[in-house]
N, C-alpha and C positions, 0 to 999 in steps of 0.2 A: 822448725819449719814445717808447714803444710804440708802434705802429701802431693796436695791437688794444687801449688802452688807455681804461676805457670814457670817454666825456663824461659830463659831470659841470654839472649846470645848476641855477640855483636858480628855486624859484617858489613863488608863496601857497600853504601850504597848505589851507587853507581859504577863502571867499572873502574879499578884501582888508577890507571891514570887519569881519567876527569875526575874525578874525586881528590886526585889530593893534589889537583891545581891551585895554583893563588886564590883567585876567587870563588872556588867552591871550597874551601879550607872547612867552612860552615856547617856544612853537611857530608863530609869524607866518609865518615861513620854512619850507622846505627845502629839501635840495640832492637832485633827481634823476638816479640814473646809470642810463647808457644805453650798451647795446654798440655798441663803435663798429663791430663790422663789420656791422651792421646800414644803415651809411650809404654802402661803400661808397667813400669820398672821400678823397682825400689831403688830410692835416691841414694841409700847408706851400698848400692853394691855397686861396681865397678860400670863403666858405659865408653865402652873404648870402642873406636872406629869410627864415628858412632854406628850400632848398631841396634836399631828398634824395633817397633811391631811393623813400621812400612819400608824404612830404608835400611839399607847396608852400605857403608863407605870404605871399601875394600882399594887402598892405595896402594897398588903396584903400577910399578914403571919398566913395561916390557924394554923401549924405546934404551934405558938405562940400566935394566935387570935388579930393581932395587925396590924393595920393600919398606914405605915410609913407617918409622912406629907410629902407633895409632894416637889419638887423642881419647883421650878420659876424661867426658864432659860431665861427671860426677866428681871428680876431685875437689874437693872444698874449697881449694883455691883457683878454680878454673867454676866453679858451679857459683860462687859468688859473688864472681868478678865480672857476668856477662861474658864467660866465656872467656876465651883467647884473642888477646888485641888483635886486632885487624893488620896484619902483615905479607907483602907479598912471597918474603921469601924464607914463609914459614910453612910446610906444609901442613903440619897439624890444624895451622886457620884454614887451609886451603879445603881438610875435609870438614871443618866447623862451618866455613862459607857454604860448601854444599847442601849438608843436610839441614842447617838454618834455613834456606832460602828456599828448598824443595819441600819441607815440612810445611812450611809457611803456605807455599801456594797450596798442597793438599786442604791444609785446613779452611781453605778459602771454597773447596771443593764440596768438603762437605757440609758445609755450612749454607753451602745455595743447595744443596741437593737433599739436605735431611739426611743422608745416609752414608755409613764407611764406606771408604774407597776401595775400590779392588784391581789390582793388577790385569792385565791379558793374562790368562792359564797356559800353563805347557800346553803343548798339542801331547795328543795320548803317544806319537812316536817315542816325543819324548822323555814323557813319564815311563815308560816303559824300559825304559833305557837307564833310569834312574837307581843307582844302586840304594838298597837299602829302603828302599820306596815302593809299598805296594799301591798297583796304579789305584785300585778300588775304594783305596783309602782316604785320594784327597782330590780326585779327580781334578791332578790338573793345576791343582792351588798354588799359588805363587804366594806366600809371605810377603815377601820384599822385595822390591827393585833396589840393584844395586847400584852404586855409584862410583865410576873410577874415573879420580882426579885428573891422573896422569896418566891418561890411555892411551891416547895418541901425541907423538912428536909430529903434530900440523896443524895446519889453520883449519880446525874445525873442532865441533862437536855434534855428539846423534844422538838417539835413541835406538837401539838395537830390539827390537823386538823377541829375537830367538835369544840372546844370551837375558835380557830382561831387564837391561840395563843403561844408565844412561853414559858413554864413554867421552870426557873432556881431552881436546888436546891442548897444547903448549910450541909455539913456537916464536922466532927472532924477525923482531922486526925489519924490513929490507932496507936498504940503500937510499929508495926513491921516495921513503918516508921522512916528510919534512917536521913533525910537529912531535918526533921522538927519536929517541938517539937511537941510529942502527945499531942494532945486536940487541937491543931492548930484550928479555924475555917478557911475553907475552903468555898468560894461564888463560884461558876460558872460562874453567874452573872459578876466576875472580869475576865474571861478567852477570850482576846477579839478572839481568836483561836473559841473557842465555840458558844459566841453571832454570829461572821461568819457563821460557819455554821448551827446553826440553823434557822438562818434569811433563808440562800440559802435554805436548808429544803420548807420554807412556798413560798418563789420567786418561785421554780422548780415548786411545789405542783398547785397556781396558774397557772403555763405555762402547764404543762403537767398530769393531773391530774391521768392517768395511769400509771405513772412513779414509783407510790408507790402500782404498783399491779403487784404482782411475779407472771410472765410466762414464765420467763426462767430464768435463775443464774445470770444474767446480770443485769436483769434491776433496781434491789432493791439494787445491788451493786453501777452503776451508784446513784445512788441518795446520796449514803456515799463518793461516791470518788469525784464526781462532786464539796460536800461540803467543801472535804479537799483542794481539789485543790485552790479552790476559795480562803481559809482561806489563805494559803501559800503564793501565788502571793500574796495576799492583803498586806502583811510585805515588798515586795521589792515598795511597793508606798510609803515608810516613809524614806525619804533622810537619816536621821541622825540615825536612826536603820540600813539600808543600808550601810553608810561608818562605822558604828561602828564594824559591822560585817565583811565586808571588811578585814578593819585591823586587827582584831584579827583573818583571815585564812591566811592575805596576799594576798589578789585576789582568792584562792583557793577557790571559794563553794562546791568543792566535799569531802573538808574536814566535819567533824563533826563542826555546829554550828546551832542557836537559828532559822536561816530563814528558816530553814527545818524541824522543829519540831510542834508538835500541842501541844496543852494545858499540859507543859511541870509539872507544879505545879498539877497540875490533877493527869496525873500519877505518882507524887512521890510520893501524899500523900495517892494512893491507892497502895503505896509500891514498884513500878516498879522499883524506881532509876533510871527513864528518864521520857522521854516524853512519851504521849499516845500513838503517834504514829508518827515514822519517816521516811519521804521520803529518806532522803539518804541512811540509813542503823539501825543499830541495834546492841543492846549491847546482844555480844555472851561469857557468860564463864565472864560476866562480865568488859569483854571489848567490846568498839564501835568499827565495824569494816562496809567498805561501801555495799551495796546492790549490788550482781552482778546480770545481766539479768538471768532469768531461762525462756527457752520458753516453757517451758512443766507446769510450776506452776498451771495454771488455768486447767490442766486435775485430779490436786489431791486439789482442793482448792475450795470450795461449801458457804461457809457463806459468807455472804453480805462486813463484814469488811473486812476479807482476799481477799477476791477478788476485793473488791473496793481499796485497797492497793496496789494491782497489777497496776490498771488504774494511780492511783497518781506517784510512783512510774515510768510508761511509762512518764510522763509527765512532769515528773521531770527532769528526765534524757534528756528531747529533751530542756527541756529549759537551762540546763547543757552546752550541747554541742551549742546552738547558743549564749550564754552568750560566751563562750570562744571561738568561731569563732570571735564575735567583739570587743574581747579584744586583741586578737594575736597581732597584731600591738601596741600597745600600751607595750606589753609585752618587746616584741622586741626591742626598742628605749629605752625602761628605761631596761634592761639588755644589751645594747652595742650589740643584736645582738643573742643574746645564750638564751634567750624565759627564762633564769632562774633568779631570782630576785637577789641580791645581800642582805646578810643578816643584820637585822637592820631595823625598821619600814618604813610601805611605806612614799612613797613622800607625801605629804596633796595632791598634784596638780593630783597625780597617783590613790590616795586613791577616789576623788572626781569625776575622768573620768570612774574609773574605775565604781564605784558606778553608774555613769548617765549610763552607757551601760548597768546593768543587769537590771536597772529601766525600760529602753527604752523596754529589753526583758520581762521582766515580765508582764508589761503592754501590749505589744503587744501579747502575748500566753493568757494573762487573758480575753481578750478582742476578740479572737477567740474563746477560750473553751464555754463562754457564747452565742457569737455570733451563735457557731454549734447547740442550741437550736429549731434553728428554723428549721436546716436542716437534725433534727431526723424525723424517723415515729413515729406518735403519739401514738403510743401502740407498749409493744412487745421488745425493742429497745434494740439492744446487743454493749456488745464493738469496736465491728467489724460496726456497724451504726453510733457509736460516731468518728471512724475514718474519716469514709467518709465522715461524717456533718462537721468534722475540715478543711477537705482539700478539698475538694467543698466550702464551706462559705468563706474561704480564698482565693480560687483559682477565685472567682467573685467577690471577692473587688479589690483583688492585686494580677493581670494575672503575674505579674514577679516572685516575692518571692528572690527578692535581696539580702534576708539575710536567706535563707534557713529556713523558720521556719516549712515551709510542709514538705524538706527533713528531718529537725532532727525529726519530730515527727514519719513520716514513720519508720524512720532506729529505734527510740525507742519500737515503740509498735512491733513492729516484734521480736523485740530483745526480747521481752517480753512474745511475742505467741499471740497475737492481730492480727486481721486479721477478714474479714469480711469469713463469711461461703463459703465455696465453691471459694474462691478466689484463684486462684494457683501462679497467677503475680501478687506480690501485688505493684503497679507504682503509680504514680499522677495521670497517665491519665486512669489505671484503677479503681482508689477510686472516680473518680468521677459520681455523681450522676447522670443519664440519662437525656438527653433533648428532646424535640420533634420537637426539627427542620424539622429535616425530613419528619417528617406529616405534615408541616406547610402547606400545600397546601390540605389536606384533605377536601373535603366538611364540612363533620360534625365536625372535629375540629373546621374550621372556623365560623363554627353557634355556638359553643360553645363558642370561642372567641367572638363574637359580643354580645351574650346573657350575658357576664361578666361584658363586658365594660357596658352595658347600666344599667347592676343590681346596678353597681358601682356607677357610675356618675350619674343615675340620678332613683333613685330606684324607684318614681312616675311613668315613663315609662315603668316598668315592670311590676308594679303591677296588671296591666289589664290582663296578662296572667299568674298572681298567685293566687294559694285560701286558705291564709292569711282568716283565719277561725274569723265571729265576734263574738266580745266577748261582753257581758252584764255587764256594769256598775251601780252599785248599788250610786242613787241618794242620797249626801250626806242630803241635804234638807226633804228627806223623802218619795220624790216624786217617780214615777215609774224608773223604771228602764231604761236606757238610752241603746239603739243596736247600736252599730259603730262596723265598718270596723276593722276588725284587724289590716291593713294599718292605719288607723285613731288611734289608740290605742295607735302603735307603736309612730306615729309622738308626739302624745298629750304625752306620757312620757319623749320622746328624747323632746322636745321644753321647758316643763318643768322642766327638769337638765338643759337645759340651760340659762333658766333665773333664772334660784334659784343663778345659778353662776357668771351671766353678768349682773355684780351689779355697780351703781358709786356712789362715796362717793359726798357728796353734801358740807355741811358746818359742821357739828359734826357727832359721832362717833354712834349716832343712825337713824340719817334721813338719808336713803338711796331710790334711785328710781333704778328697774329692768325693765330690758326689755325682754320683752317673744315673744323668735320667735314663726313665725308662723307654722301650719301644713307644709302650701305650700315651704316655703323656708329650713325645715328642711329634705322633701320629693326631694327634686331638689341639696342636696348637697352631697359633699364625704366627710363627717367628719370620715375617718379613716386617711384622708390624715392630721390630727391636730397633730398628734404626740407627743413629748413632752408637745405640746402647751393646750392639750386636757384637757379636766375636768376628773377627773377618773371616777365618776358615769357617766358620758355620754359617755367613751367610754366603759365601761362595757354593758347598754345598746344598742350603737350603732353596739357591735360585733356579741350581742345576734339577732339585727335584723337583720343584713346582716347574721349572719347563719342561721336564718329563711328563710329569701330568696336564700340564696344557697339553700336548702333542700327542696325546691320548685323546683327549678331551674334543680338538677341533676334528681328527680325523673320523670322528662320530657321525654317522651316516645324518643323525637327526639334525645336524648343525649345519646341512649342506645348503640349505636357503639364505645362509649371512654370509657365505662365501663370493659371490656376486659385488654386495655391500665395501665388505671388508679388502677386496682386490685380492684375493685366491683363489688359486684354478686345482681342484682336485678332480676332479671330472674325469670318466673312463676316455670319455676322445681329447684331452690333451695332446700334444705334440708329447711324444717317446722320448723327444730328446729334454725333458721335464724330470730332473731328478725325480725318479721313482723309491718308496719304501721297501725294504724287503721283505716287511710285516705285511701289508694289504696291498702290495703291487701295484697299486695307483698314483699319479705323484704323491709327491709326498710335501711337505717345509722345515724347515729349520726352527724353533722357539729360540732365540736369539739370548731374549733376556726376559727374566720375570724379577722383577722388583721394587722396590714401595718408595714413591717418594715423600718426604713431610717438608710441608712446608709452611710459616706464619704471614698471615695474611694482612690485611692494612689496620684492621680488629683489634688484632694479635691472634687471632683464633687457627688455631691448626686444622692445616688442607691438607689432606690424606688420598692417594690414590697410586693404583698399581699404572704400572708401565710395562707393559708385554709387544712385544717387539718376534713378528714373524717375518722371514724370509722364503722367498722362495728360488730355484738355482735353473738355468738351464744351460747346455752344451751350446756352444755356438762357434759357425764355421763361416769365414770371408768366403770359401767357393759355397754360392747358392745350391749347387746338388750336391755337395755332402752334407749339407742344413736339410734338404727336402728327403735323401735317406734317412739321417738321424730323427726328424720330427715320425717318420713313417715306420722304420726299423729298427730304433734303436740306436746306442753308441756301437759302432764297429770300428771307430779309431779318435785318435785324441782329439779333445776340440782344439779350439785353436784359443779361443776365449770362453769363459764363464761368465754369462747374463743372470741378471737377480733384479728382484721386483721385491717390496716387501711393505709391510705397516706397522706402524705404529697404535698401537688400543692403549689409551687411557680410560682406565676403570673404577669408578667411583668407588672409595674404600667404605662408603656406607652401604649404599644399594646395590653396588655391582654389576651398578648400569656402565655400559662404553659412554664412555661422557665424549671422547673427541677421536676421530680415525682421520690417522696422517697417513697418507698412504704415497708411494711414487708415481710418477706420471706413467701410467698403465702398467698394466699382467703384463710379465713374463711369458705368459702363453700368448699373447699379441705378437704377430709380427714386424707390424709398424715397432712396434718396441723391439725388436730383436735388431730391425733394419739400423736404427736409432743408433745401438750398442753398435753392431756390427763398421758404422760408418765414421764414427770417432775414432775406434782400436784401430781401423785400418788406418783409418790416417795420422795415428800416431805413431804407427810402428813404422811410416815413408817416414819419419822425421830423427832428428838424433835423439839419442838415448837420452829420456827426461828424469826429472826426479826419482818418481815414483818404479820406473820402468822397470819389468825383472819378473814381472809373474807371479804365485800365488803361493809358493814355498816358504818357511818360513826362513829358510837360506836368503832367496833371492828381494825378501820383503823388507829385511835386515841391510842389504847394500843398498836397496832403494831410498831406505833414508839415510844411509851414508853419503851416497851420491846427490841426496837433493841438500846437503849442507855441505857439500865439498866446494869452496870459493872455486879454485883451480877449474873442476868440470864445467860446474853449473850459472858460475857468475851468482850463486846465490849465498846464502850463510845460515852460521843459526837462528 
């Protein structure tokens, strides 16, 4: 057997009670494959938990005190079987359900994004706190999110941010459920609708870590709708749930069926008699009836679910109408002409083309929604920014749009009242995100492009005009302490992930020899450019130092003419209450993220370009005079809220020109934008306790998303 041969696992497709109803008997199962070198592992050594290079499946049952034994998805009779039959009341399926169906979405990840996935890092408290762990050494790295099946005894499941994991609960169906016998156990853990999105939960979380910080109605919604979406397309990538559903509408998806619904066992057993939640439409008065556009819904519609319904719902719908733009033909030929089918089951041959075109579709819209990640602003980010990162990230892979997937999303989200603020035409070619061409000729831009290329390609050359602060090394031998270059630090960590990783097997399975690059050759290369190829700890590492040296690099007095441009306010008369550096005492920003995306084009030809992501912070207070002290004096006591402004620079991996700047709707240092911020927070904190609600700790960011899938509080789910 291959090395590289993928795994091969089976799981519910659907949750375990619609799936193994009468009529869906057809598609109960499926077998998911997964690349193996994604895991990293010699197939001949044990893989119990499972535990890999991304997940950990750690089954404990506080709720029962009981430690499930693991599963050993290398066992020769479990590695060649597809795993472990599909059973609910097994739990060794129940962590094979997991880490199938989380692995699966990852890989879905980075396949639109060109690049390894990375967890959210410890916060340095908590690396600090880590025994056996020196902070300096992995800043922060997170390996693996964990997974615990059996977390909770309730109707829920979350994503935890501070423990870094995703926790399923388990509980009994009630009384007043009609469509399952009370006492039913109910897993979450089995809902692969769920395991979806809360994986995309911790993916988002790692990419965009302000995403799960409510500063306007939008962007805690995005975080629920983003996940539904993801769960939903993920069902048209299974052939045989695809034509199963097929047939049973006839080609019709705008009918009532399974590929539109989420965790449909979920919501029966909390009584609903449907699903938790559905994109096509909704049972009214007891009947399903489909979803028509409302473009006024989001002026009466406030909570994270309803309004993230809205966004799913737009997305739906565009994938709707280019599903049956590339079916019309087909229609046509098999009805003689009259687009109407003749009655009597489809053709197999009808059923099978038919199936491959909404594949072709939903893959190609899954694989955008993810891709516009890159081309959000980093903080802030409304449904009207999610448009434009769709049709800009599209409109630079695939300049044609052959099969209308910008127009249908356009004509959906409008239909829907989506739109970017202030937009009165809303076109292709006005949703797209600005270029600076037209400066290309600017002096100071061009010294900014030179200073990029060289930070990039060869960060040793720049380091003479950065002051990469040294740090002291505490002598493991006992000896004095050792002073190196910050530059030296950085190199001796990066050199070190990678020869912990550039290993070769010799003649058995314990004598191995490493090779450890040097300072010099890890200071002389672009390893963002490794992409897939990359180590996760070394490019966690490697992004942390290239945002160290951007953050050198933009506080460069010579760079202060693109700050205007770019929406940065570093400027001596800033408001005081503008996070300030303790290196130059001016404000200061954040470099959020530095990293490369790859991507293939309609060619096939690979699109290469960095993605740097700055923020900037400031204190903000509901009383107007302790805002008008702090912009003037300084912090003299706690704000009340934290305001952020920030951009996005896409930088062309050839020229290292800013090819596109996503920026939020104005500075940080704007008042109107403070007022902006200031007037949502207030009037969220008059309202009851939402989703998101809880503050900026990584304690209280943790209950936030507990609370916002708590059925019981929130009236929402996973």
């Amino acid at each position: 057997m291959s090395l590289y041969a993928p795994r091969t696992l089976s799981v519910f497709a659907f949750d375990p009670g619609v799936a193994g109803a009468f009529e869906n008997r057809a598609i109960e199962h499926l077998v998911i494959s997964l690349p193996w070198e994604m895991e990293r592992l010699d197939e001949a050594e044990p893989f119990v938990g499972p535990r890999g290079e991304y997940l950990e499946v750690v089954d404990y049952d506080p709720a029962s005190g009981v430690f499930y034994d693991p599963v050993n998805l290398n066992d020769p009779k479990v590695r060649l079987n597809d795993g472990l039959e599909p059973a609910v009341d097994n739990p060794q399926f129940h962590q094979q359900m997991v880490y199938a169906v989380a692995m699966n979405t990852i890989a879905a990840f980075e396949k639109a994004l060109g690049r390894v996935a990375l967890w959210a890092p410890r916060s340095w408290r908590h690396t600090h706190s880590q025994p056996g762990v020196e902070p300096d050494d992995d800043k922060g790295f997170v390996q693996r999110l964990r997974i615990y099946p059996h977390a909770l005894r309730e109707a829920n499941a979350y994503y935890d941010p501070a423990k870094k994991a995703l926790l399923f609960g388990y509980f009994q169906a009630g009384p007043e459920n009609r469509q399952m016998l009370p006492g039913s156990m109910i897993f979450t853990c089995l809902s692969h609708d769920i395991i979806v999105h809360e994986t995309c939960h911790a993916l988002l979380d790692g990419m965009h870590p302000y995403f799960a910080e409510g500063s306007n109605p939008d962007v805690l919604a995005l975080h629920e709708a983003f996940a539904d979406v993801v769960a939903i397309l993920q069902h048209f990538s299974y052939p045989q749930v695809l034509e199963d559903q097929i047939a049973k509408t006839r080609g019709d998806l705008e009918r009532q069926s399974l590929l539109g619904q989420l965790a449909q066992e979920f919501g029966a057993a909390l009584g609903r008699g449907h699903a938790l939640r559905d994109a096509l439409g909704e049972k009214v008065k007891g009947q399903w009836q489909p979803k028509e556009p409302d473009n006024r819904i989001l002026d009466r519609t406030d909570s994270p679910h309803a309004r993230g319904s809205v966004l799913v719902a737009a997305i739906f719908r565009a994938f709707l109408t280019i599903y049956k733009s590339r079916v019309a033909d087909l229609l046509r030929i098999a009805s003689g002409g009259r687009g109407i089918l003749p009655d009597g089951e489809l053709d197999p041959d009808l059923r099978r083309r038919l199936a491959r075109e909404a594949a072709k579709s939903a893959r190609h819209l899954l694989q955008m929604c993810i891709r516009a990640l890159d081309y959000c602003p980093p903080v802030d980010v409304t449904f009207g920014d999610y448009l434009r990162a769709l049709v800009t990230a599209d409109s630079d892979l695939y300049p044609s749009d052959d099969h209308g997937y910008r127009a249908a999303l356009i004509e959906a989200f409008t239909a829907w009242g989506i739109r970017p603020k202030g937009m009165q035409i809303v076109t292709e070619t006005t949703l797209l995100w600005p270029t600076v061409e037209e400066a290309a000729l600017d002096d100071h831009l061009q010294q900014f492009t030179e200073d990029v290329g060289t930070l990039l390609n060869n960060p040793q050359m720049s380091s003479a005009s950065l002051r990469i602060s040294s740090v002291g090394k505490t002598a493991k031998d006992g000896g004095p302490a050792v002073q190196e270059s910050g530059m030296d630090h950085w190199a001796s960590m990066i050199s070190r992930a990678l020869g912990e990783e550039d290993q070769t097997r010799i003649t058995s399975k314990t004598q191995t020899t490493s090779r450890y690059f040097n300072k010099q050759e890890v200071m002389s290369r672009n390893l963002l450019e490794l992409g897939l190829a990359a180590d996760r700890k070394v490019e966690h590492l490697v992004r942390l130092f290239y945002g160290e040296l951007f953050w050198e690099m933009m506080h460069d007095p010579k760079h202060d003419r693109i700050y205007n441009l770019i929406g940065i306010d570093l400027s001596a008369a800033a408001p005081l209450s503008i996070r300030r550096s303790h290196t130059t005492k001016r404000p200061t920003l954040q470099v959020n993220s530095v990293r490369m995306a790859n991507r293939i084009g309609d060619r096939g030809q690979m699109e290469r370009e960095y993605v740097v992501e700055l923020v900037q912070s400031r204190a903000g207070f509901f009383d107007l005079q302790d805002q008008a002290q702090a912009d003037a004096e300084g912090l003299k006591k706690r704000a009340d809220f934290m305001a952020r402004s920030g951009v996005t620079l896409l930088i062309d991996a050839r020229s290292f020109q800013i090819r596109r700047i996503i920026r939020t709707d104005g500075m940080v240092s704007s008042d109107a934008v403070m007022e902006r911020h200031r007037a949502f927070r207030k009037g969220r904190s008059t309202t009851p306790t939402s989703a998101f609600d809880g503050g900026e700790t990584p304690v209280n960011k943790s209950a936030a998303f507990a609370a916002l899938h708590r059925h019981a509080d929130t009236g929402g789910a996973p």
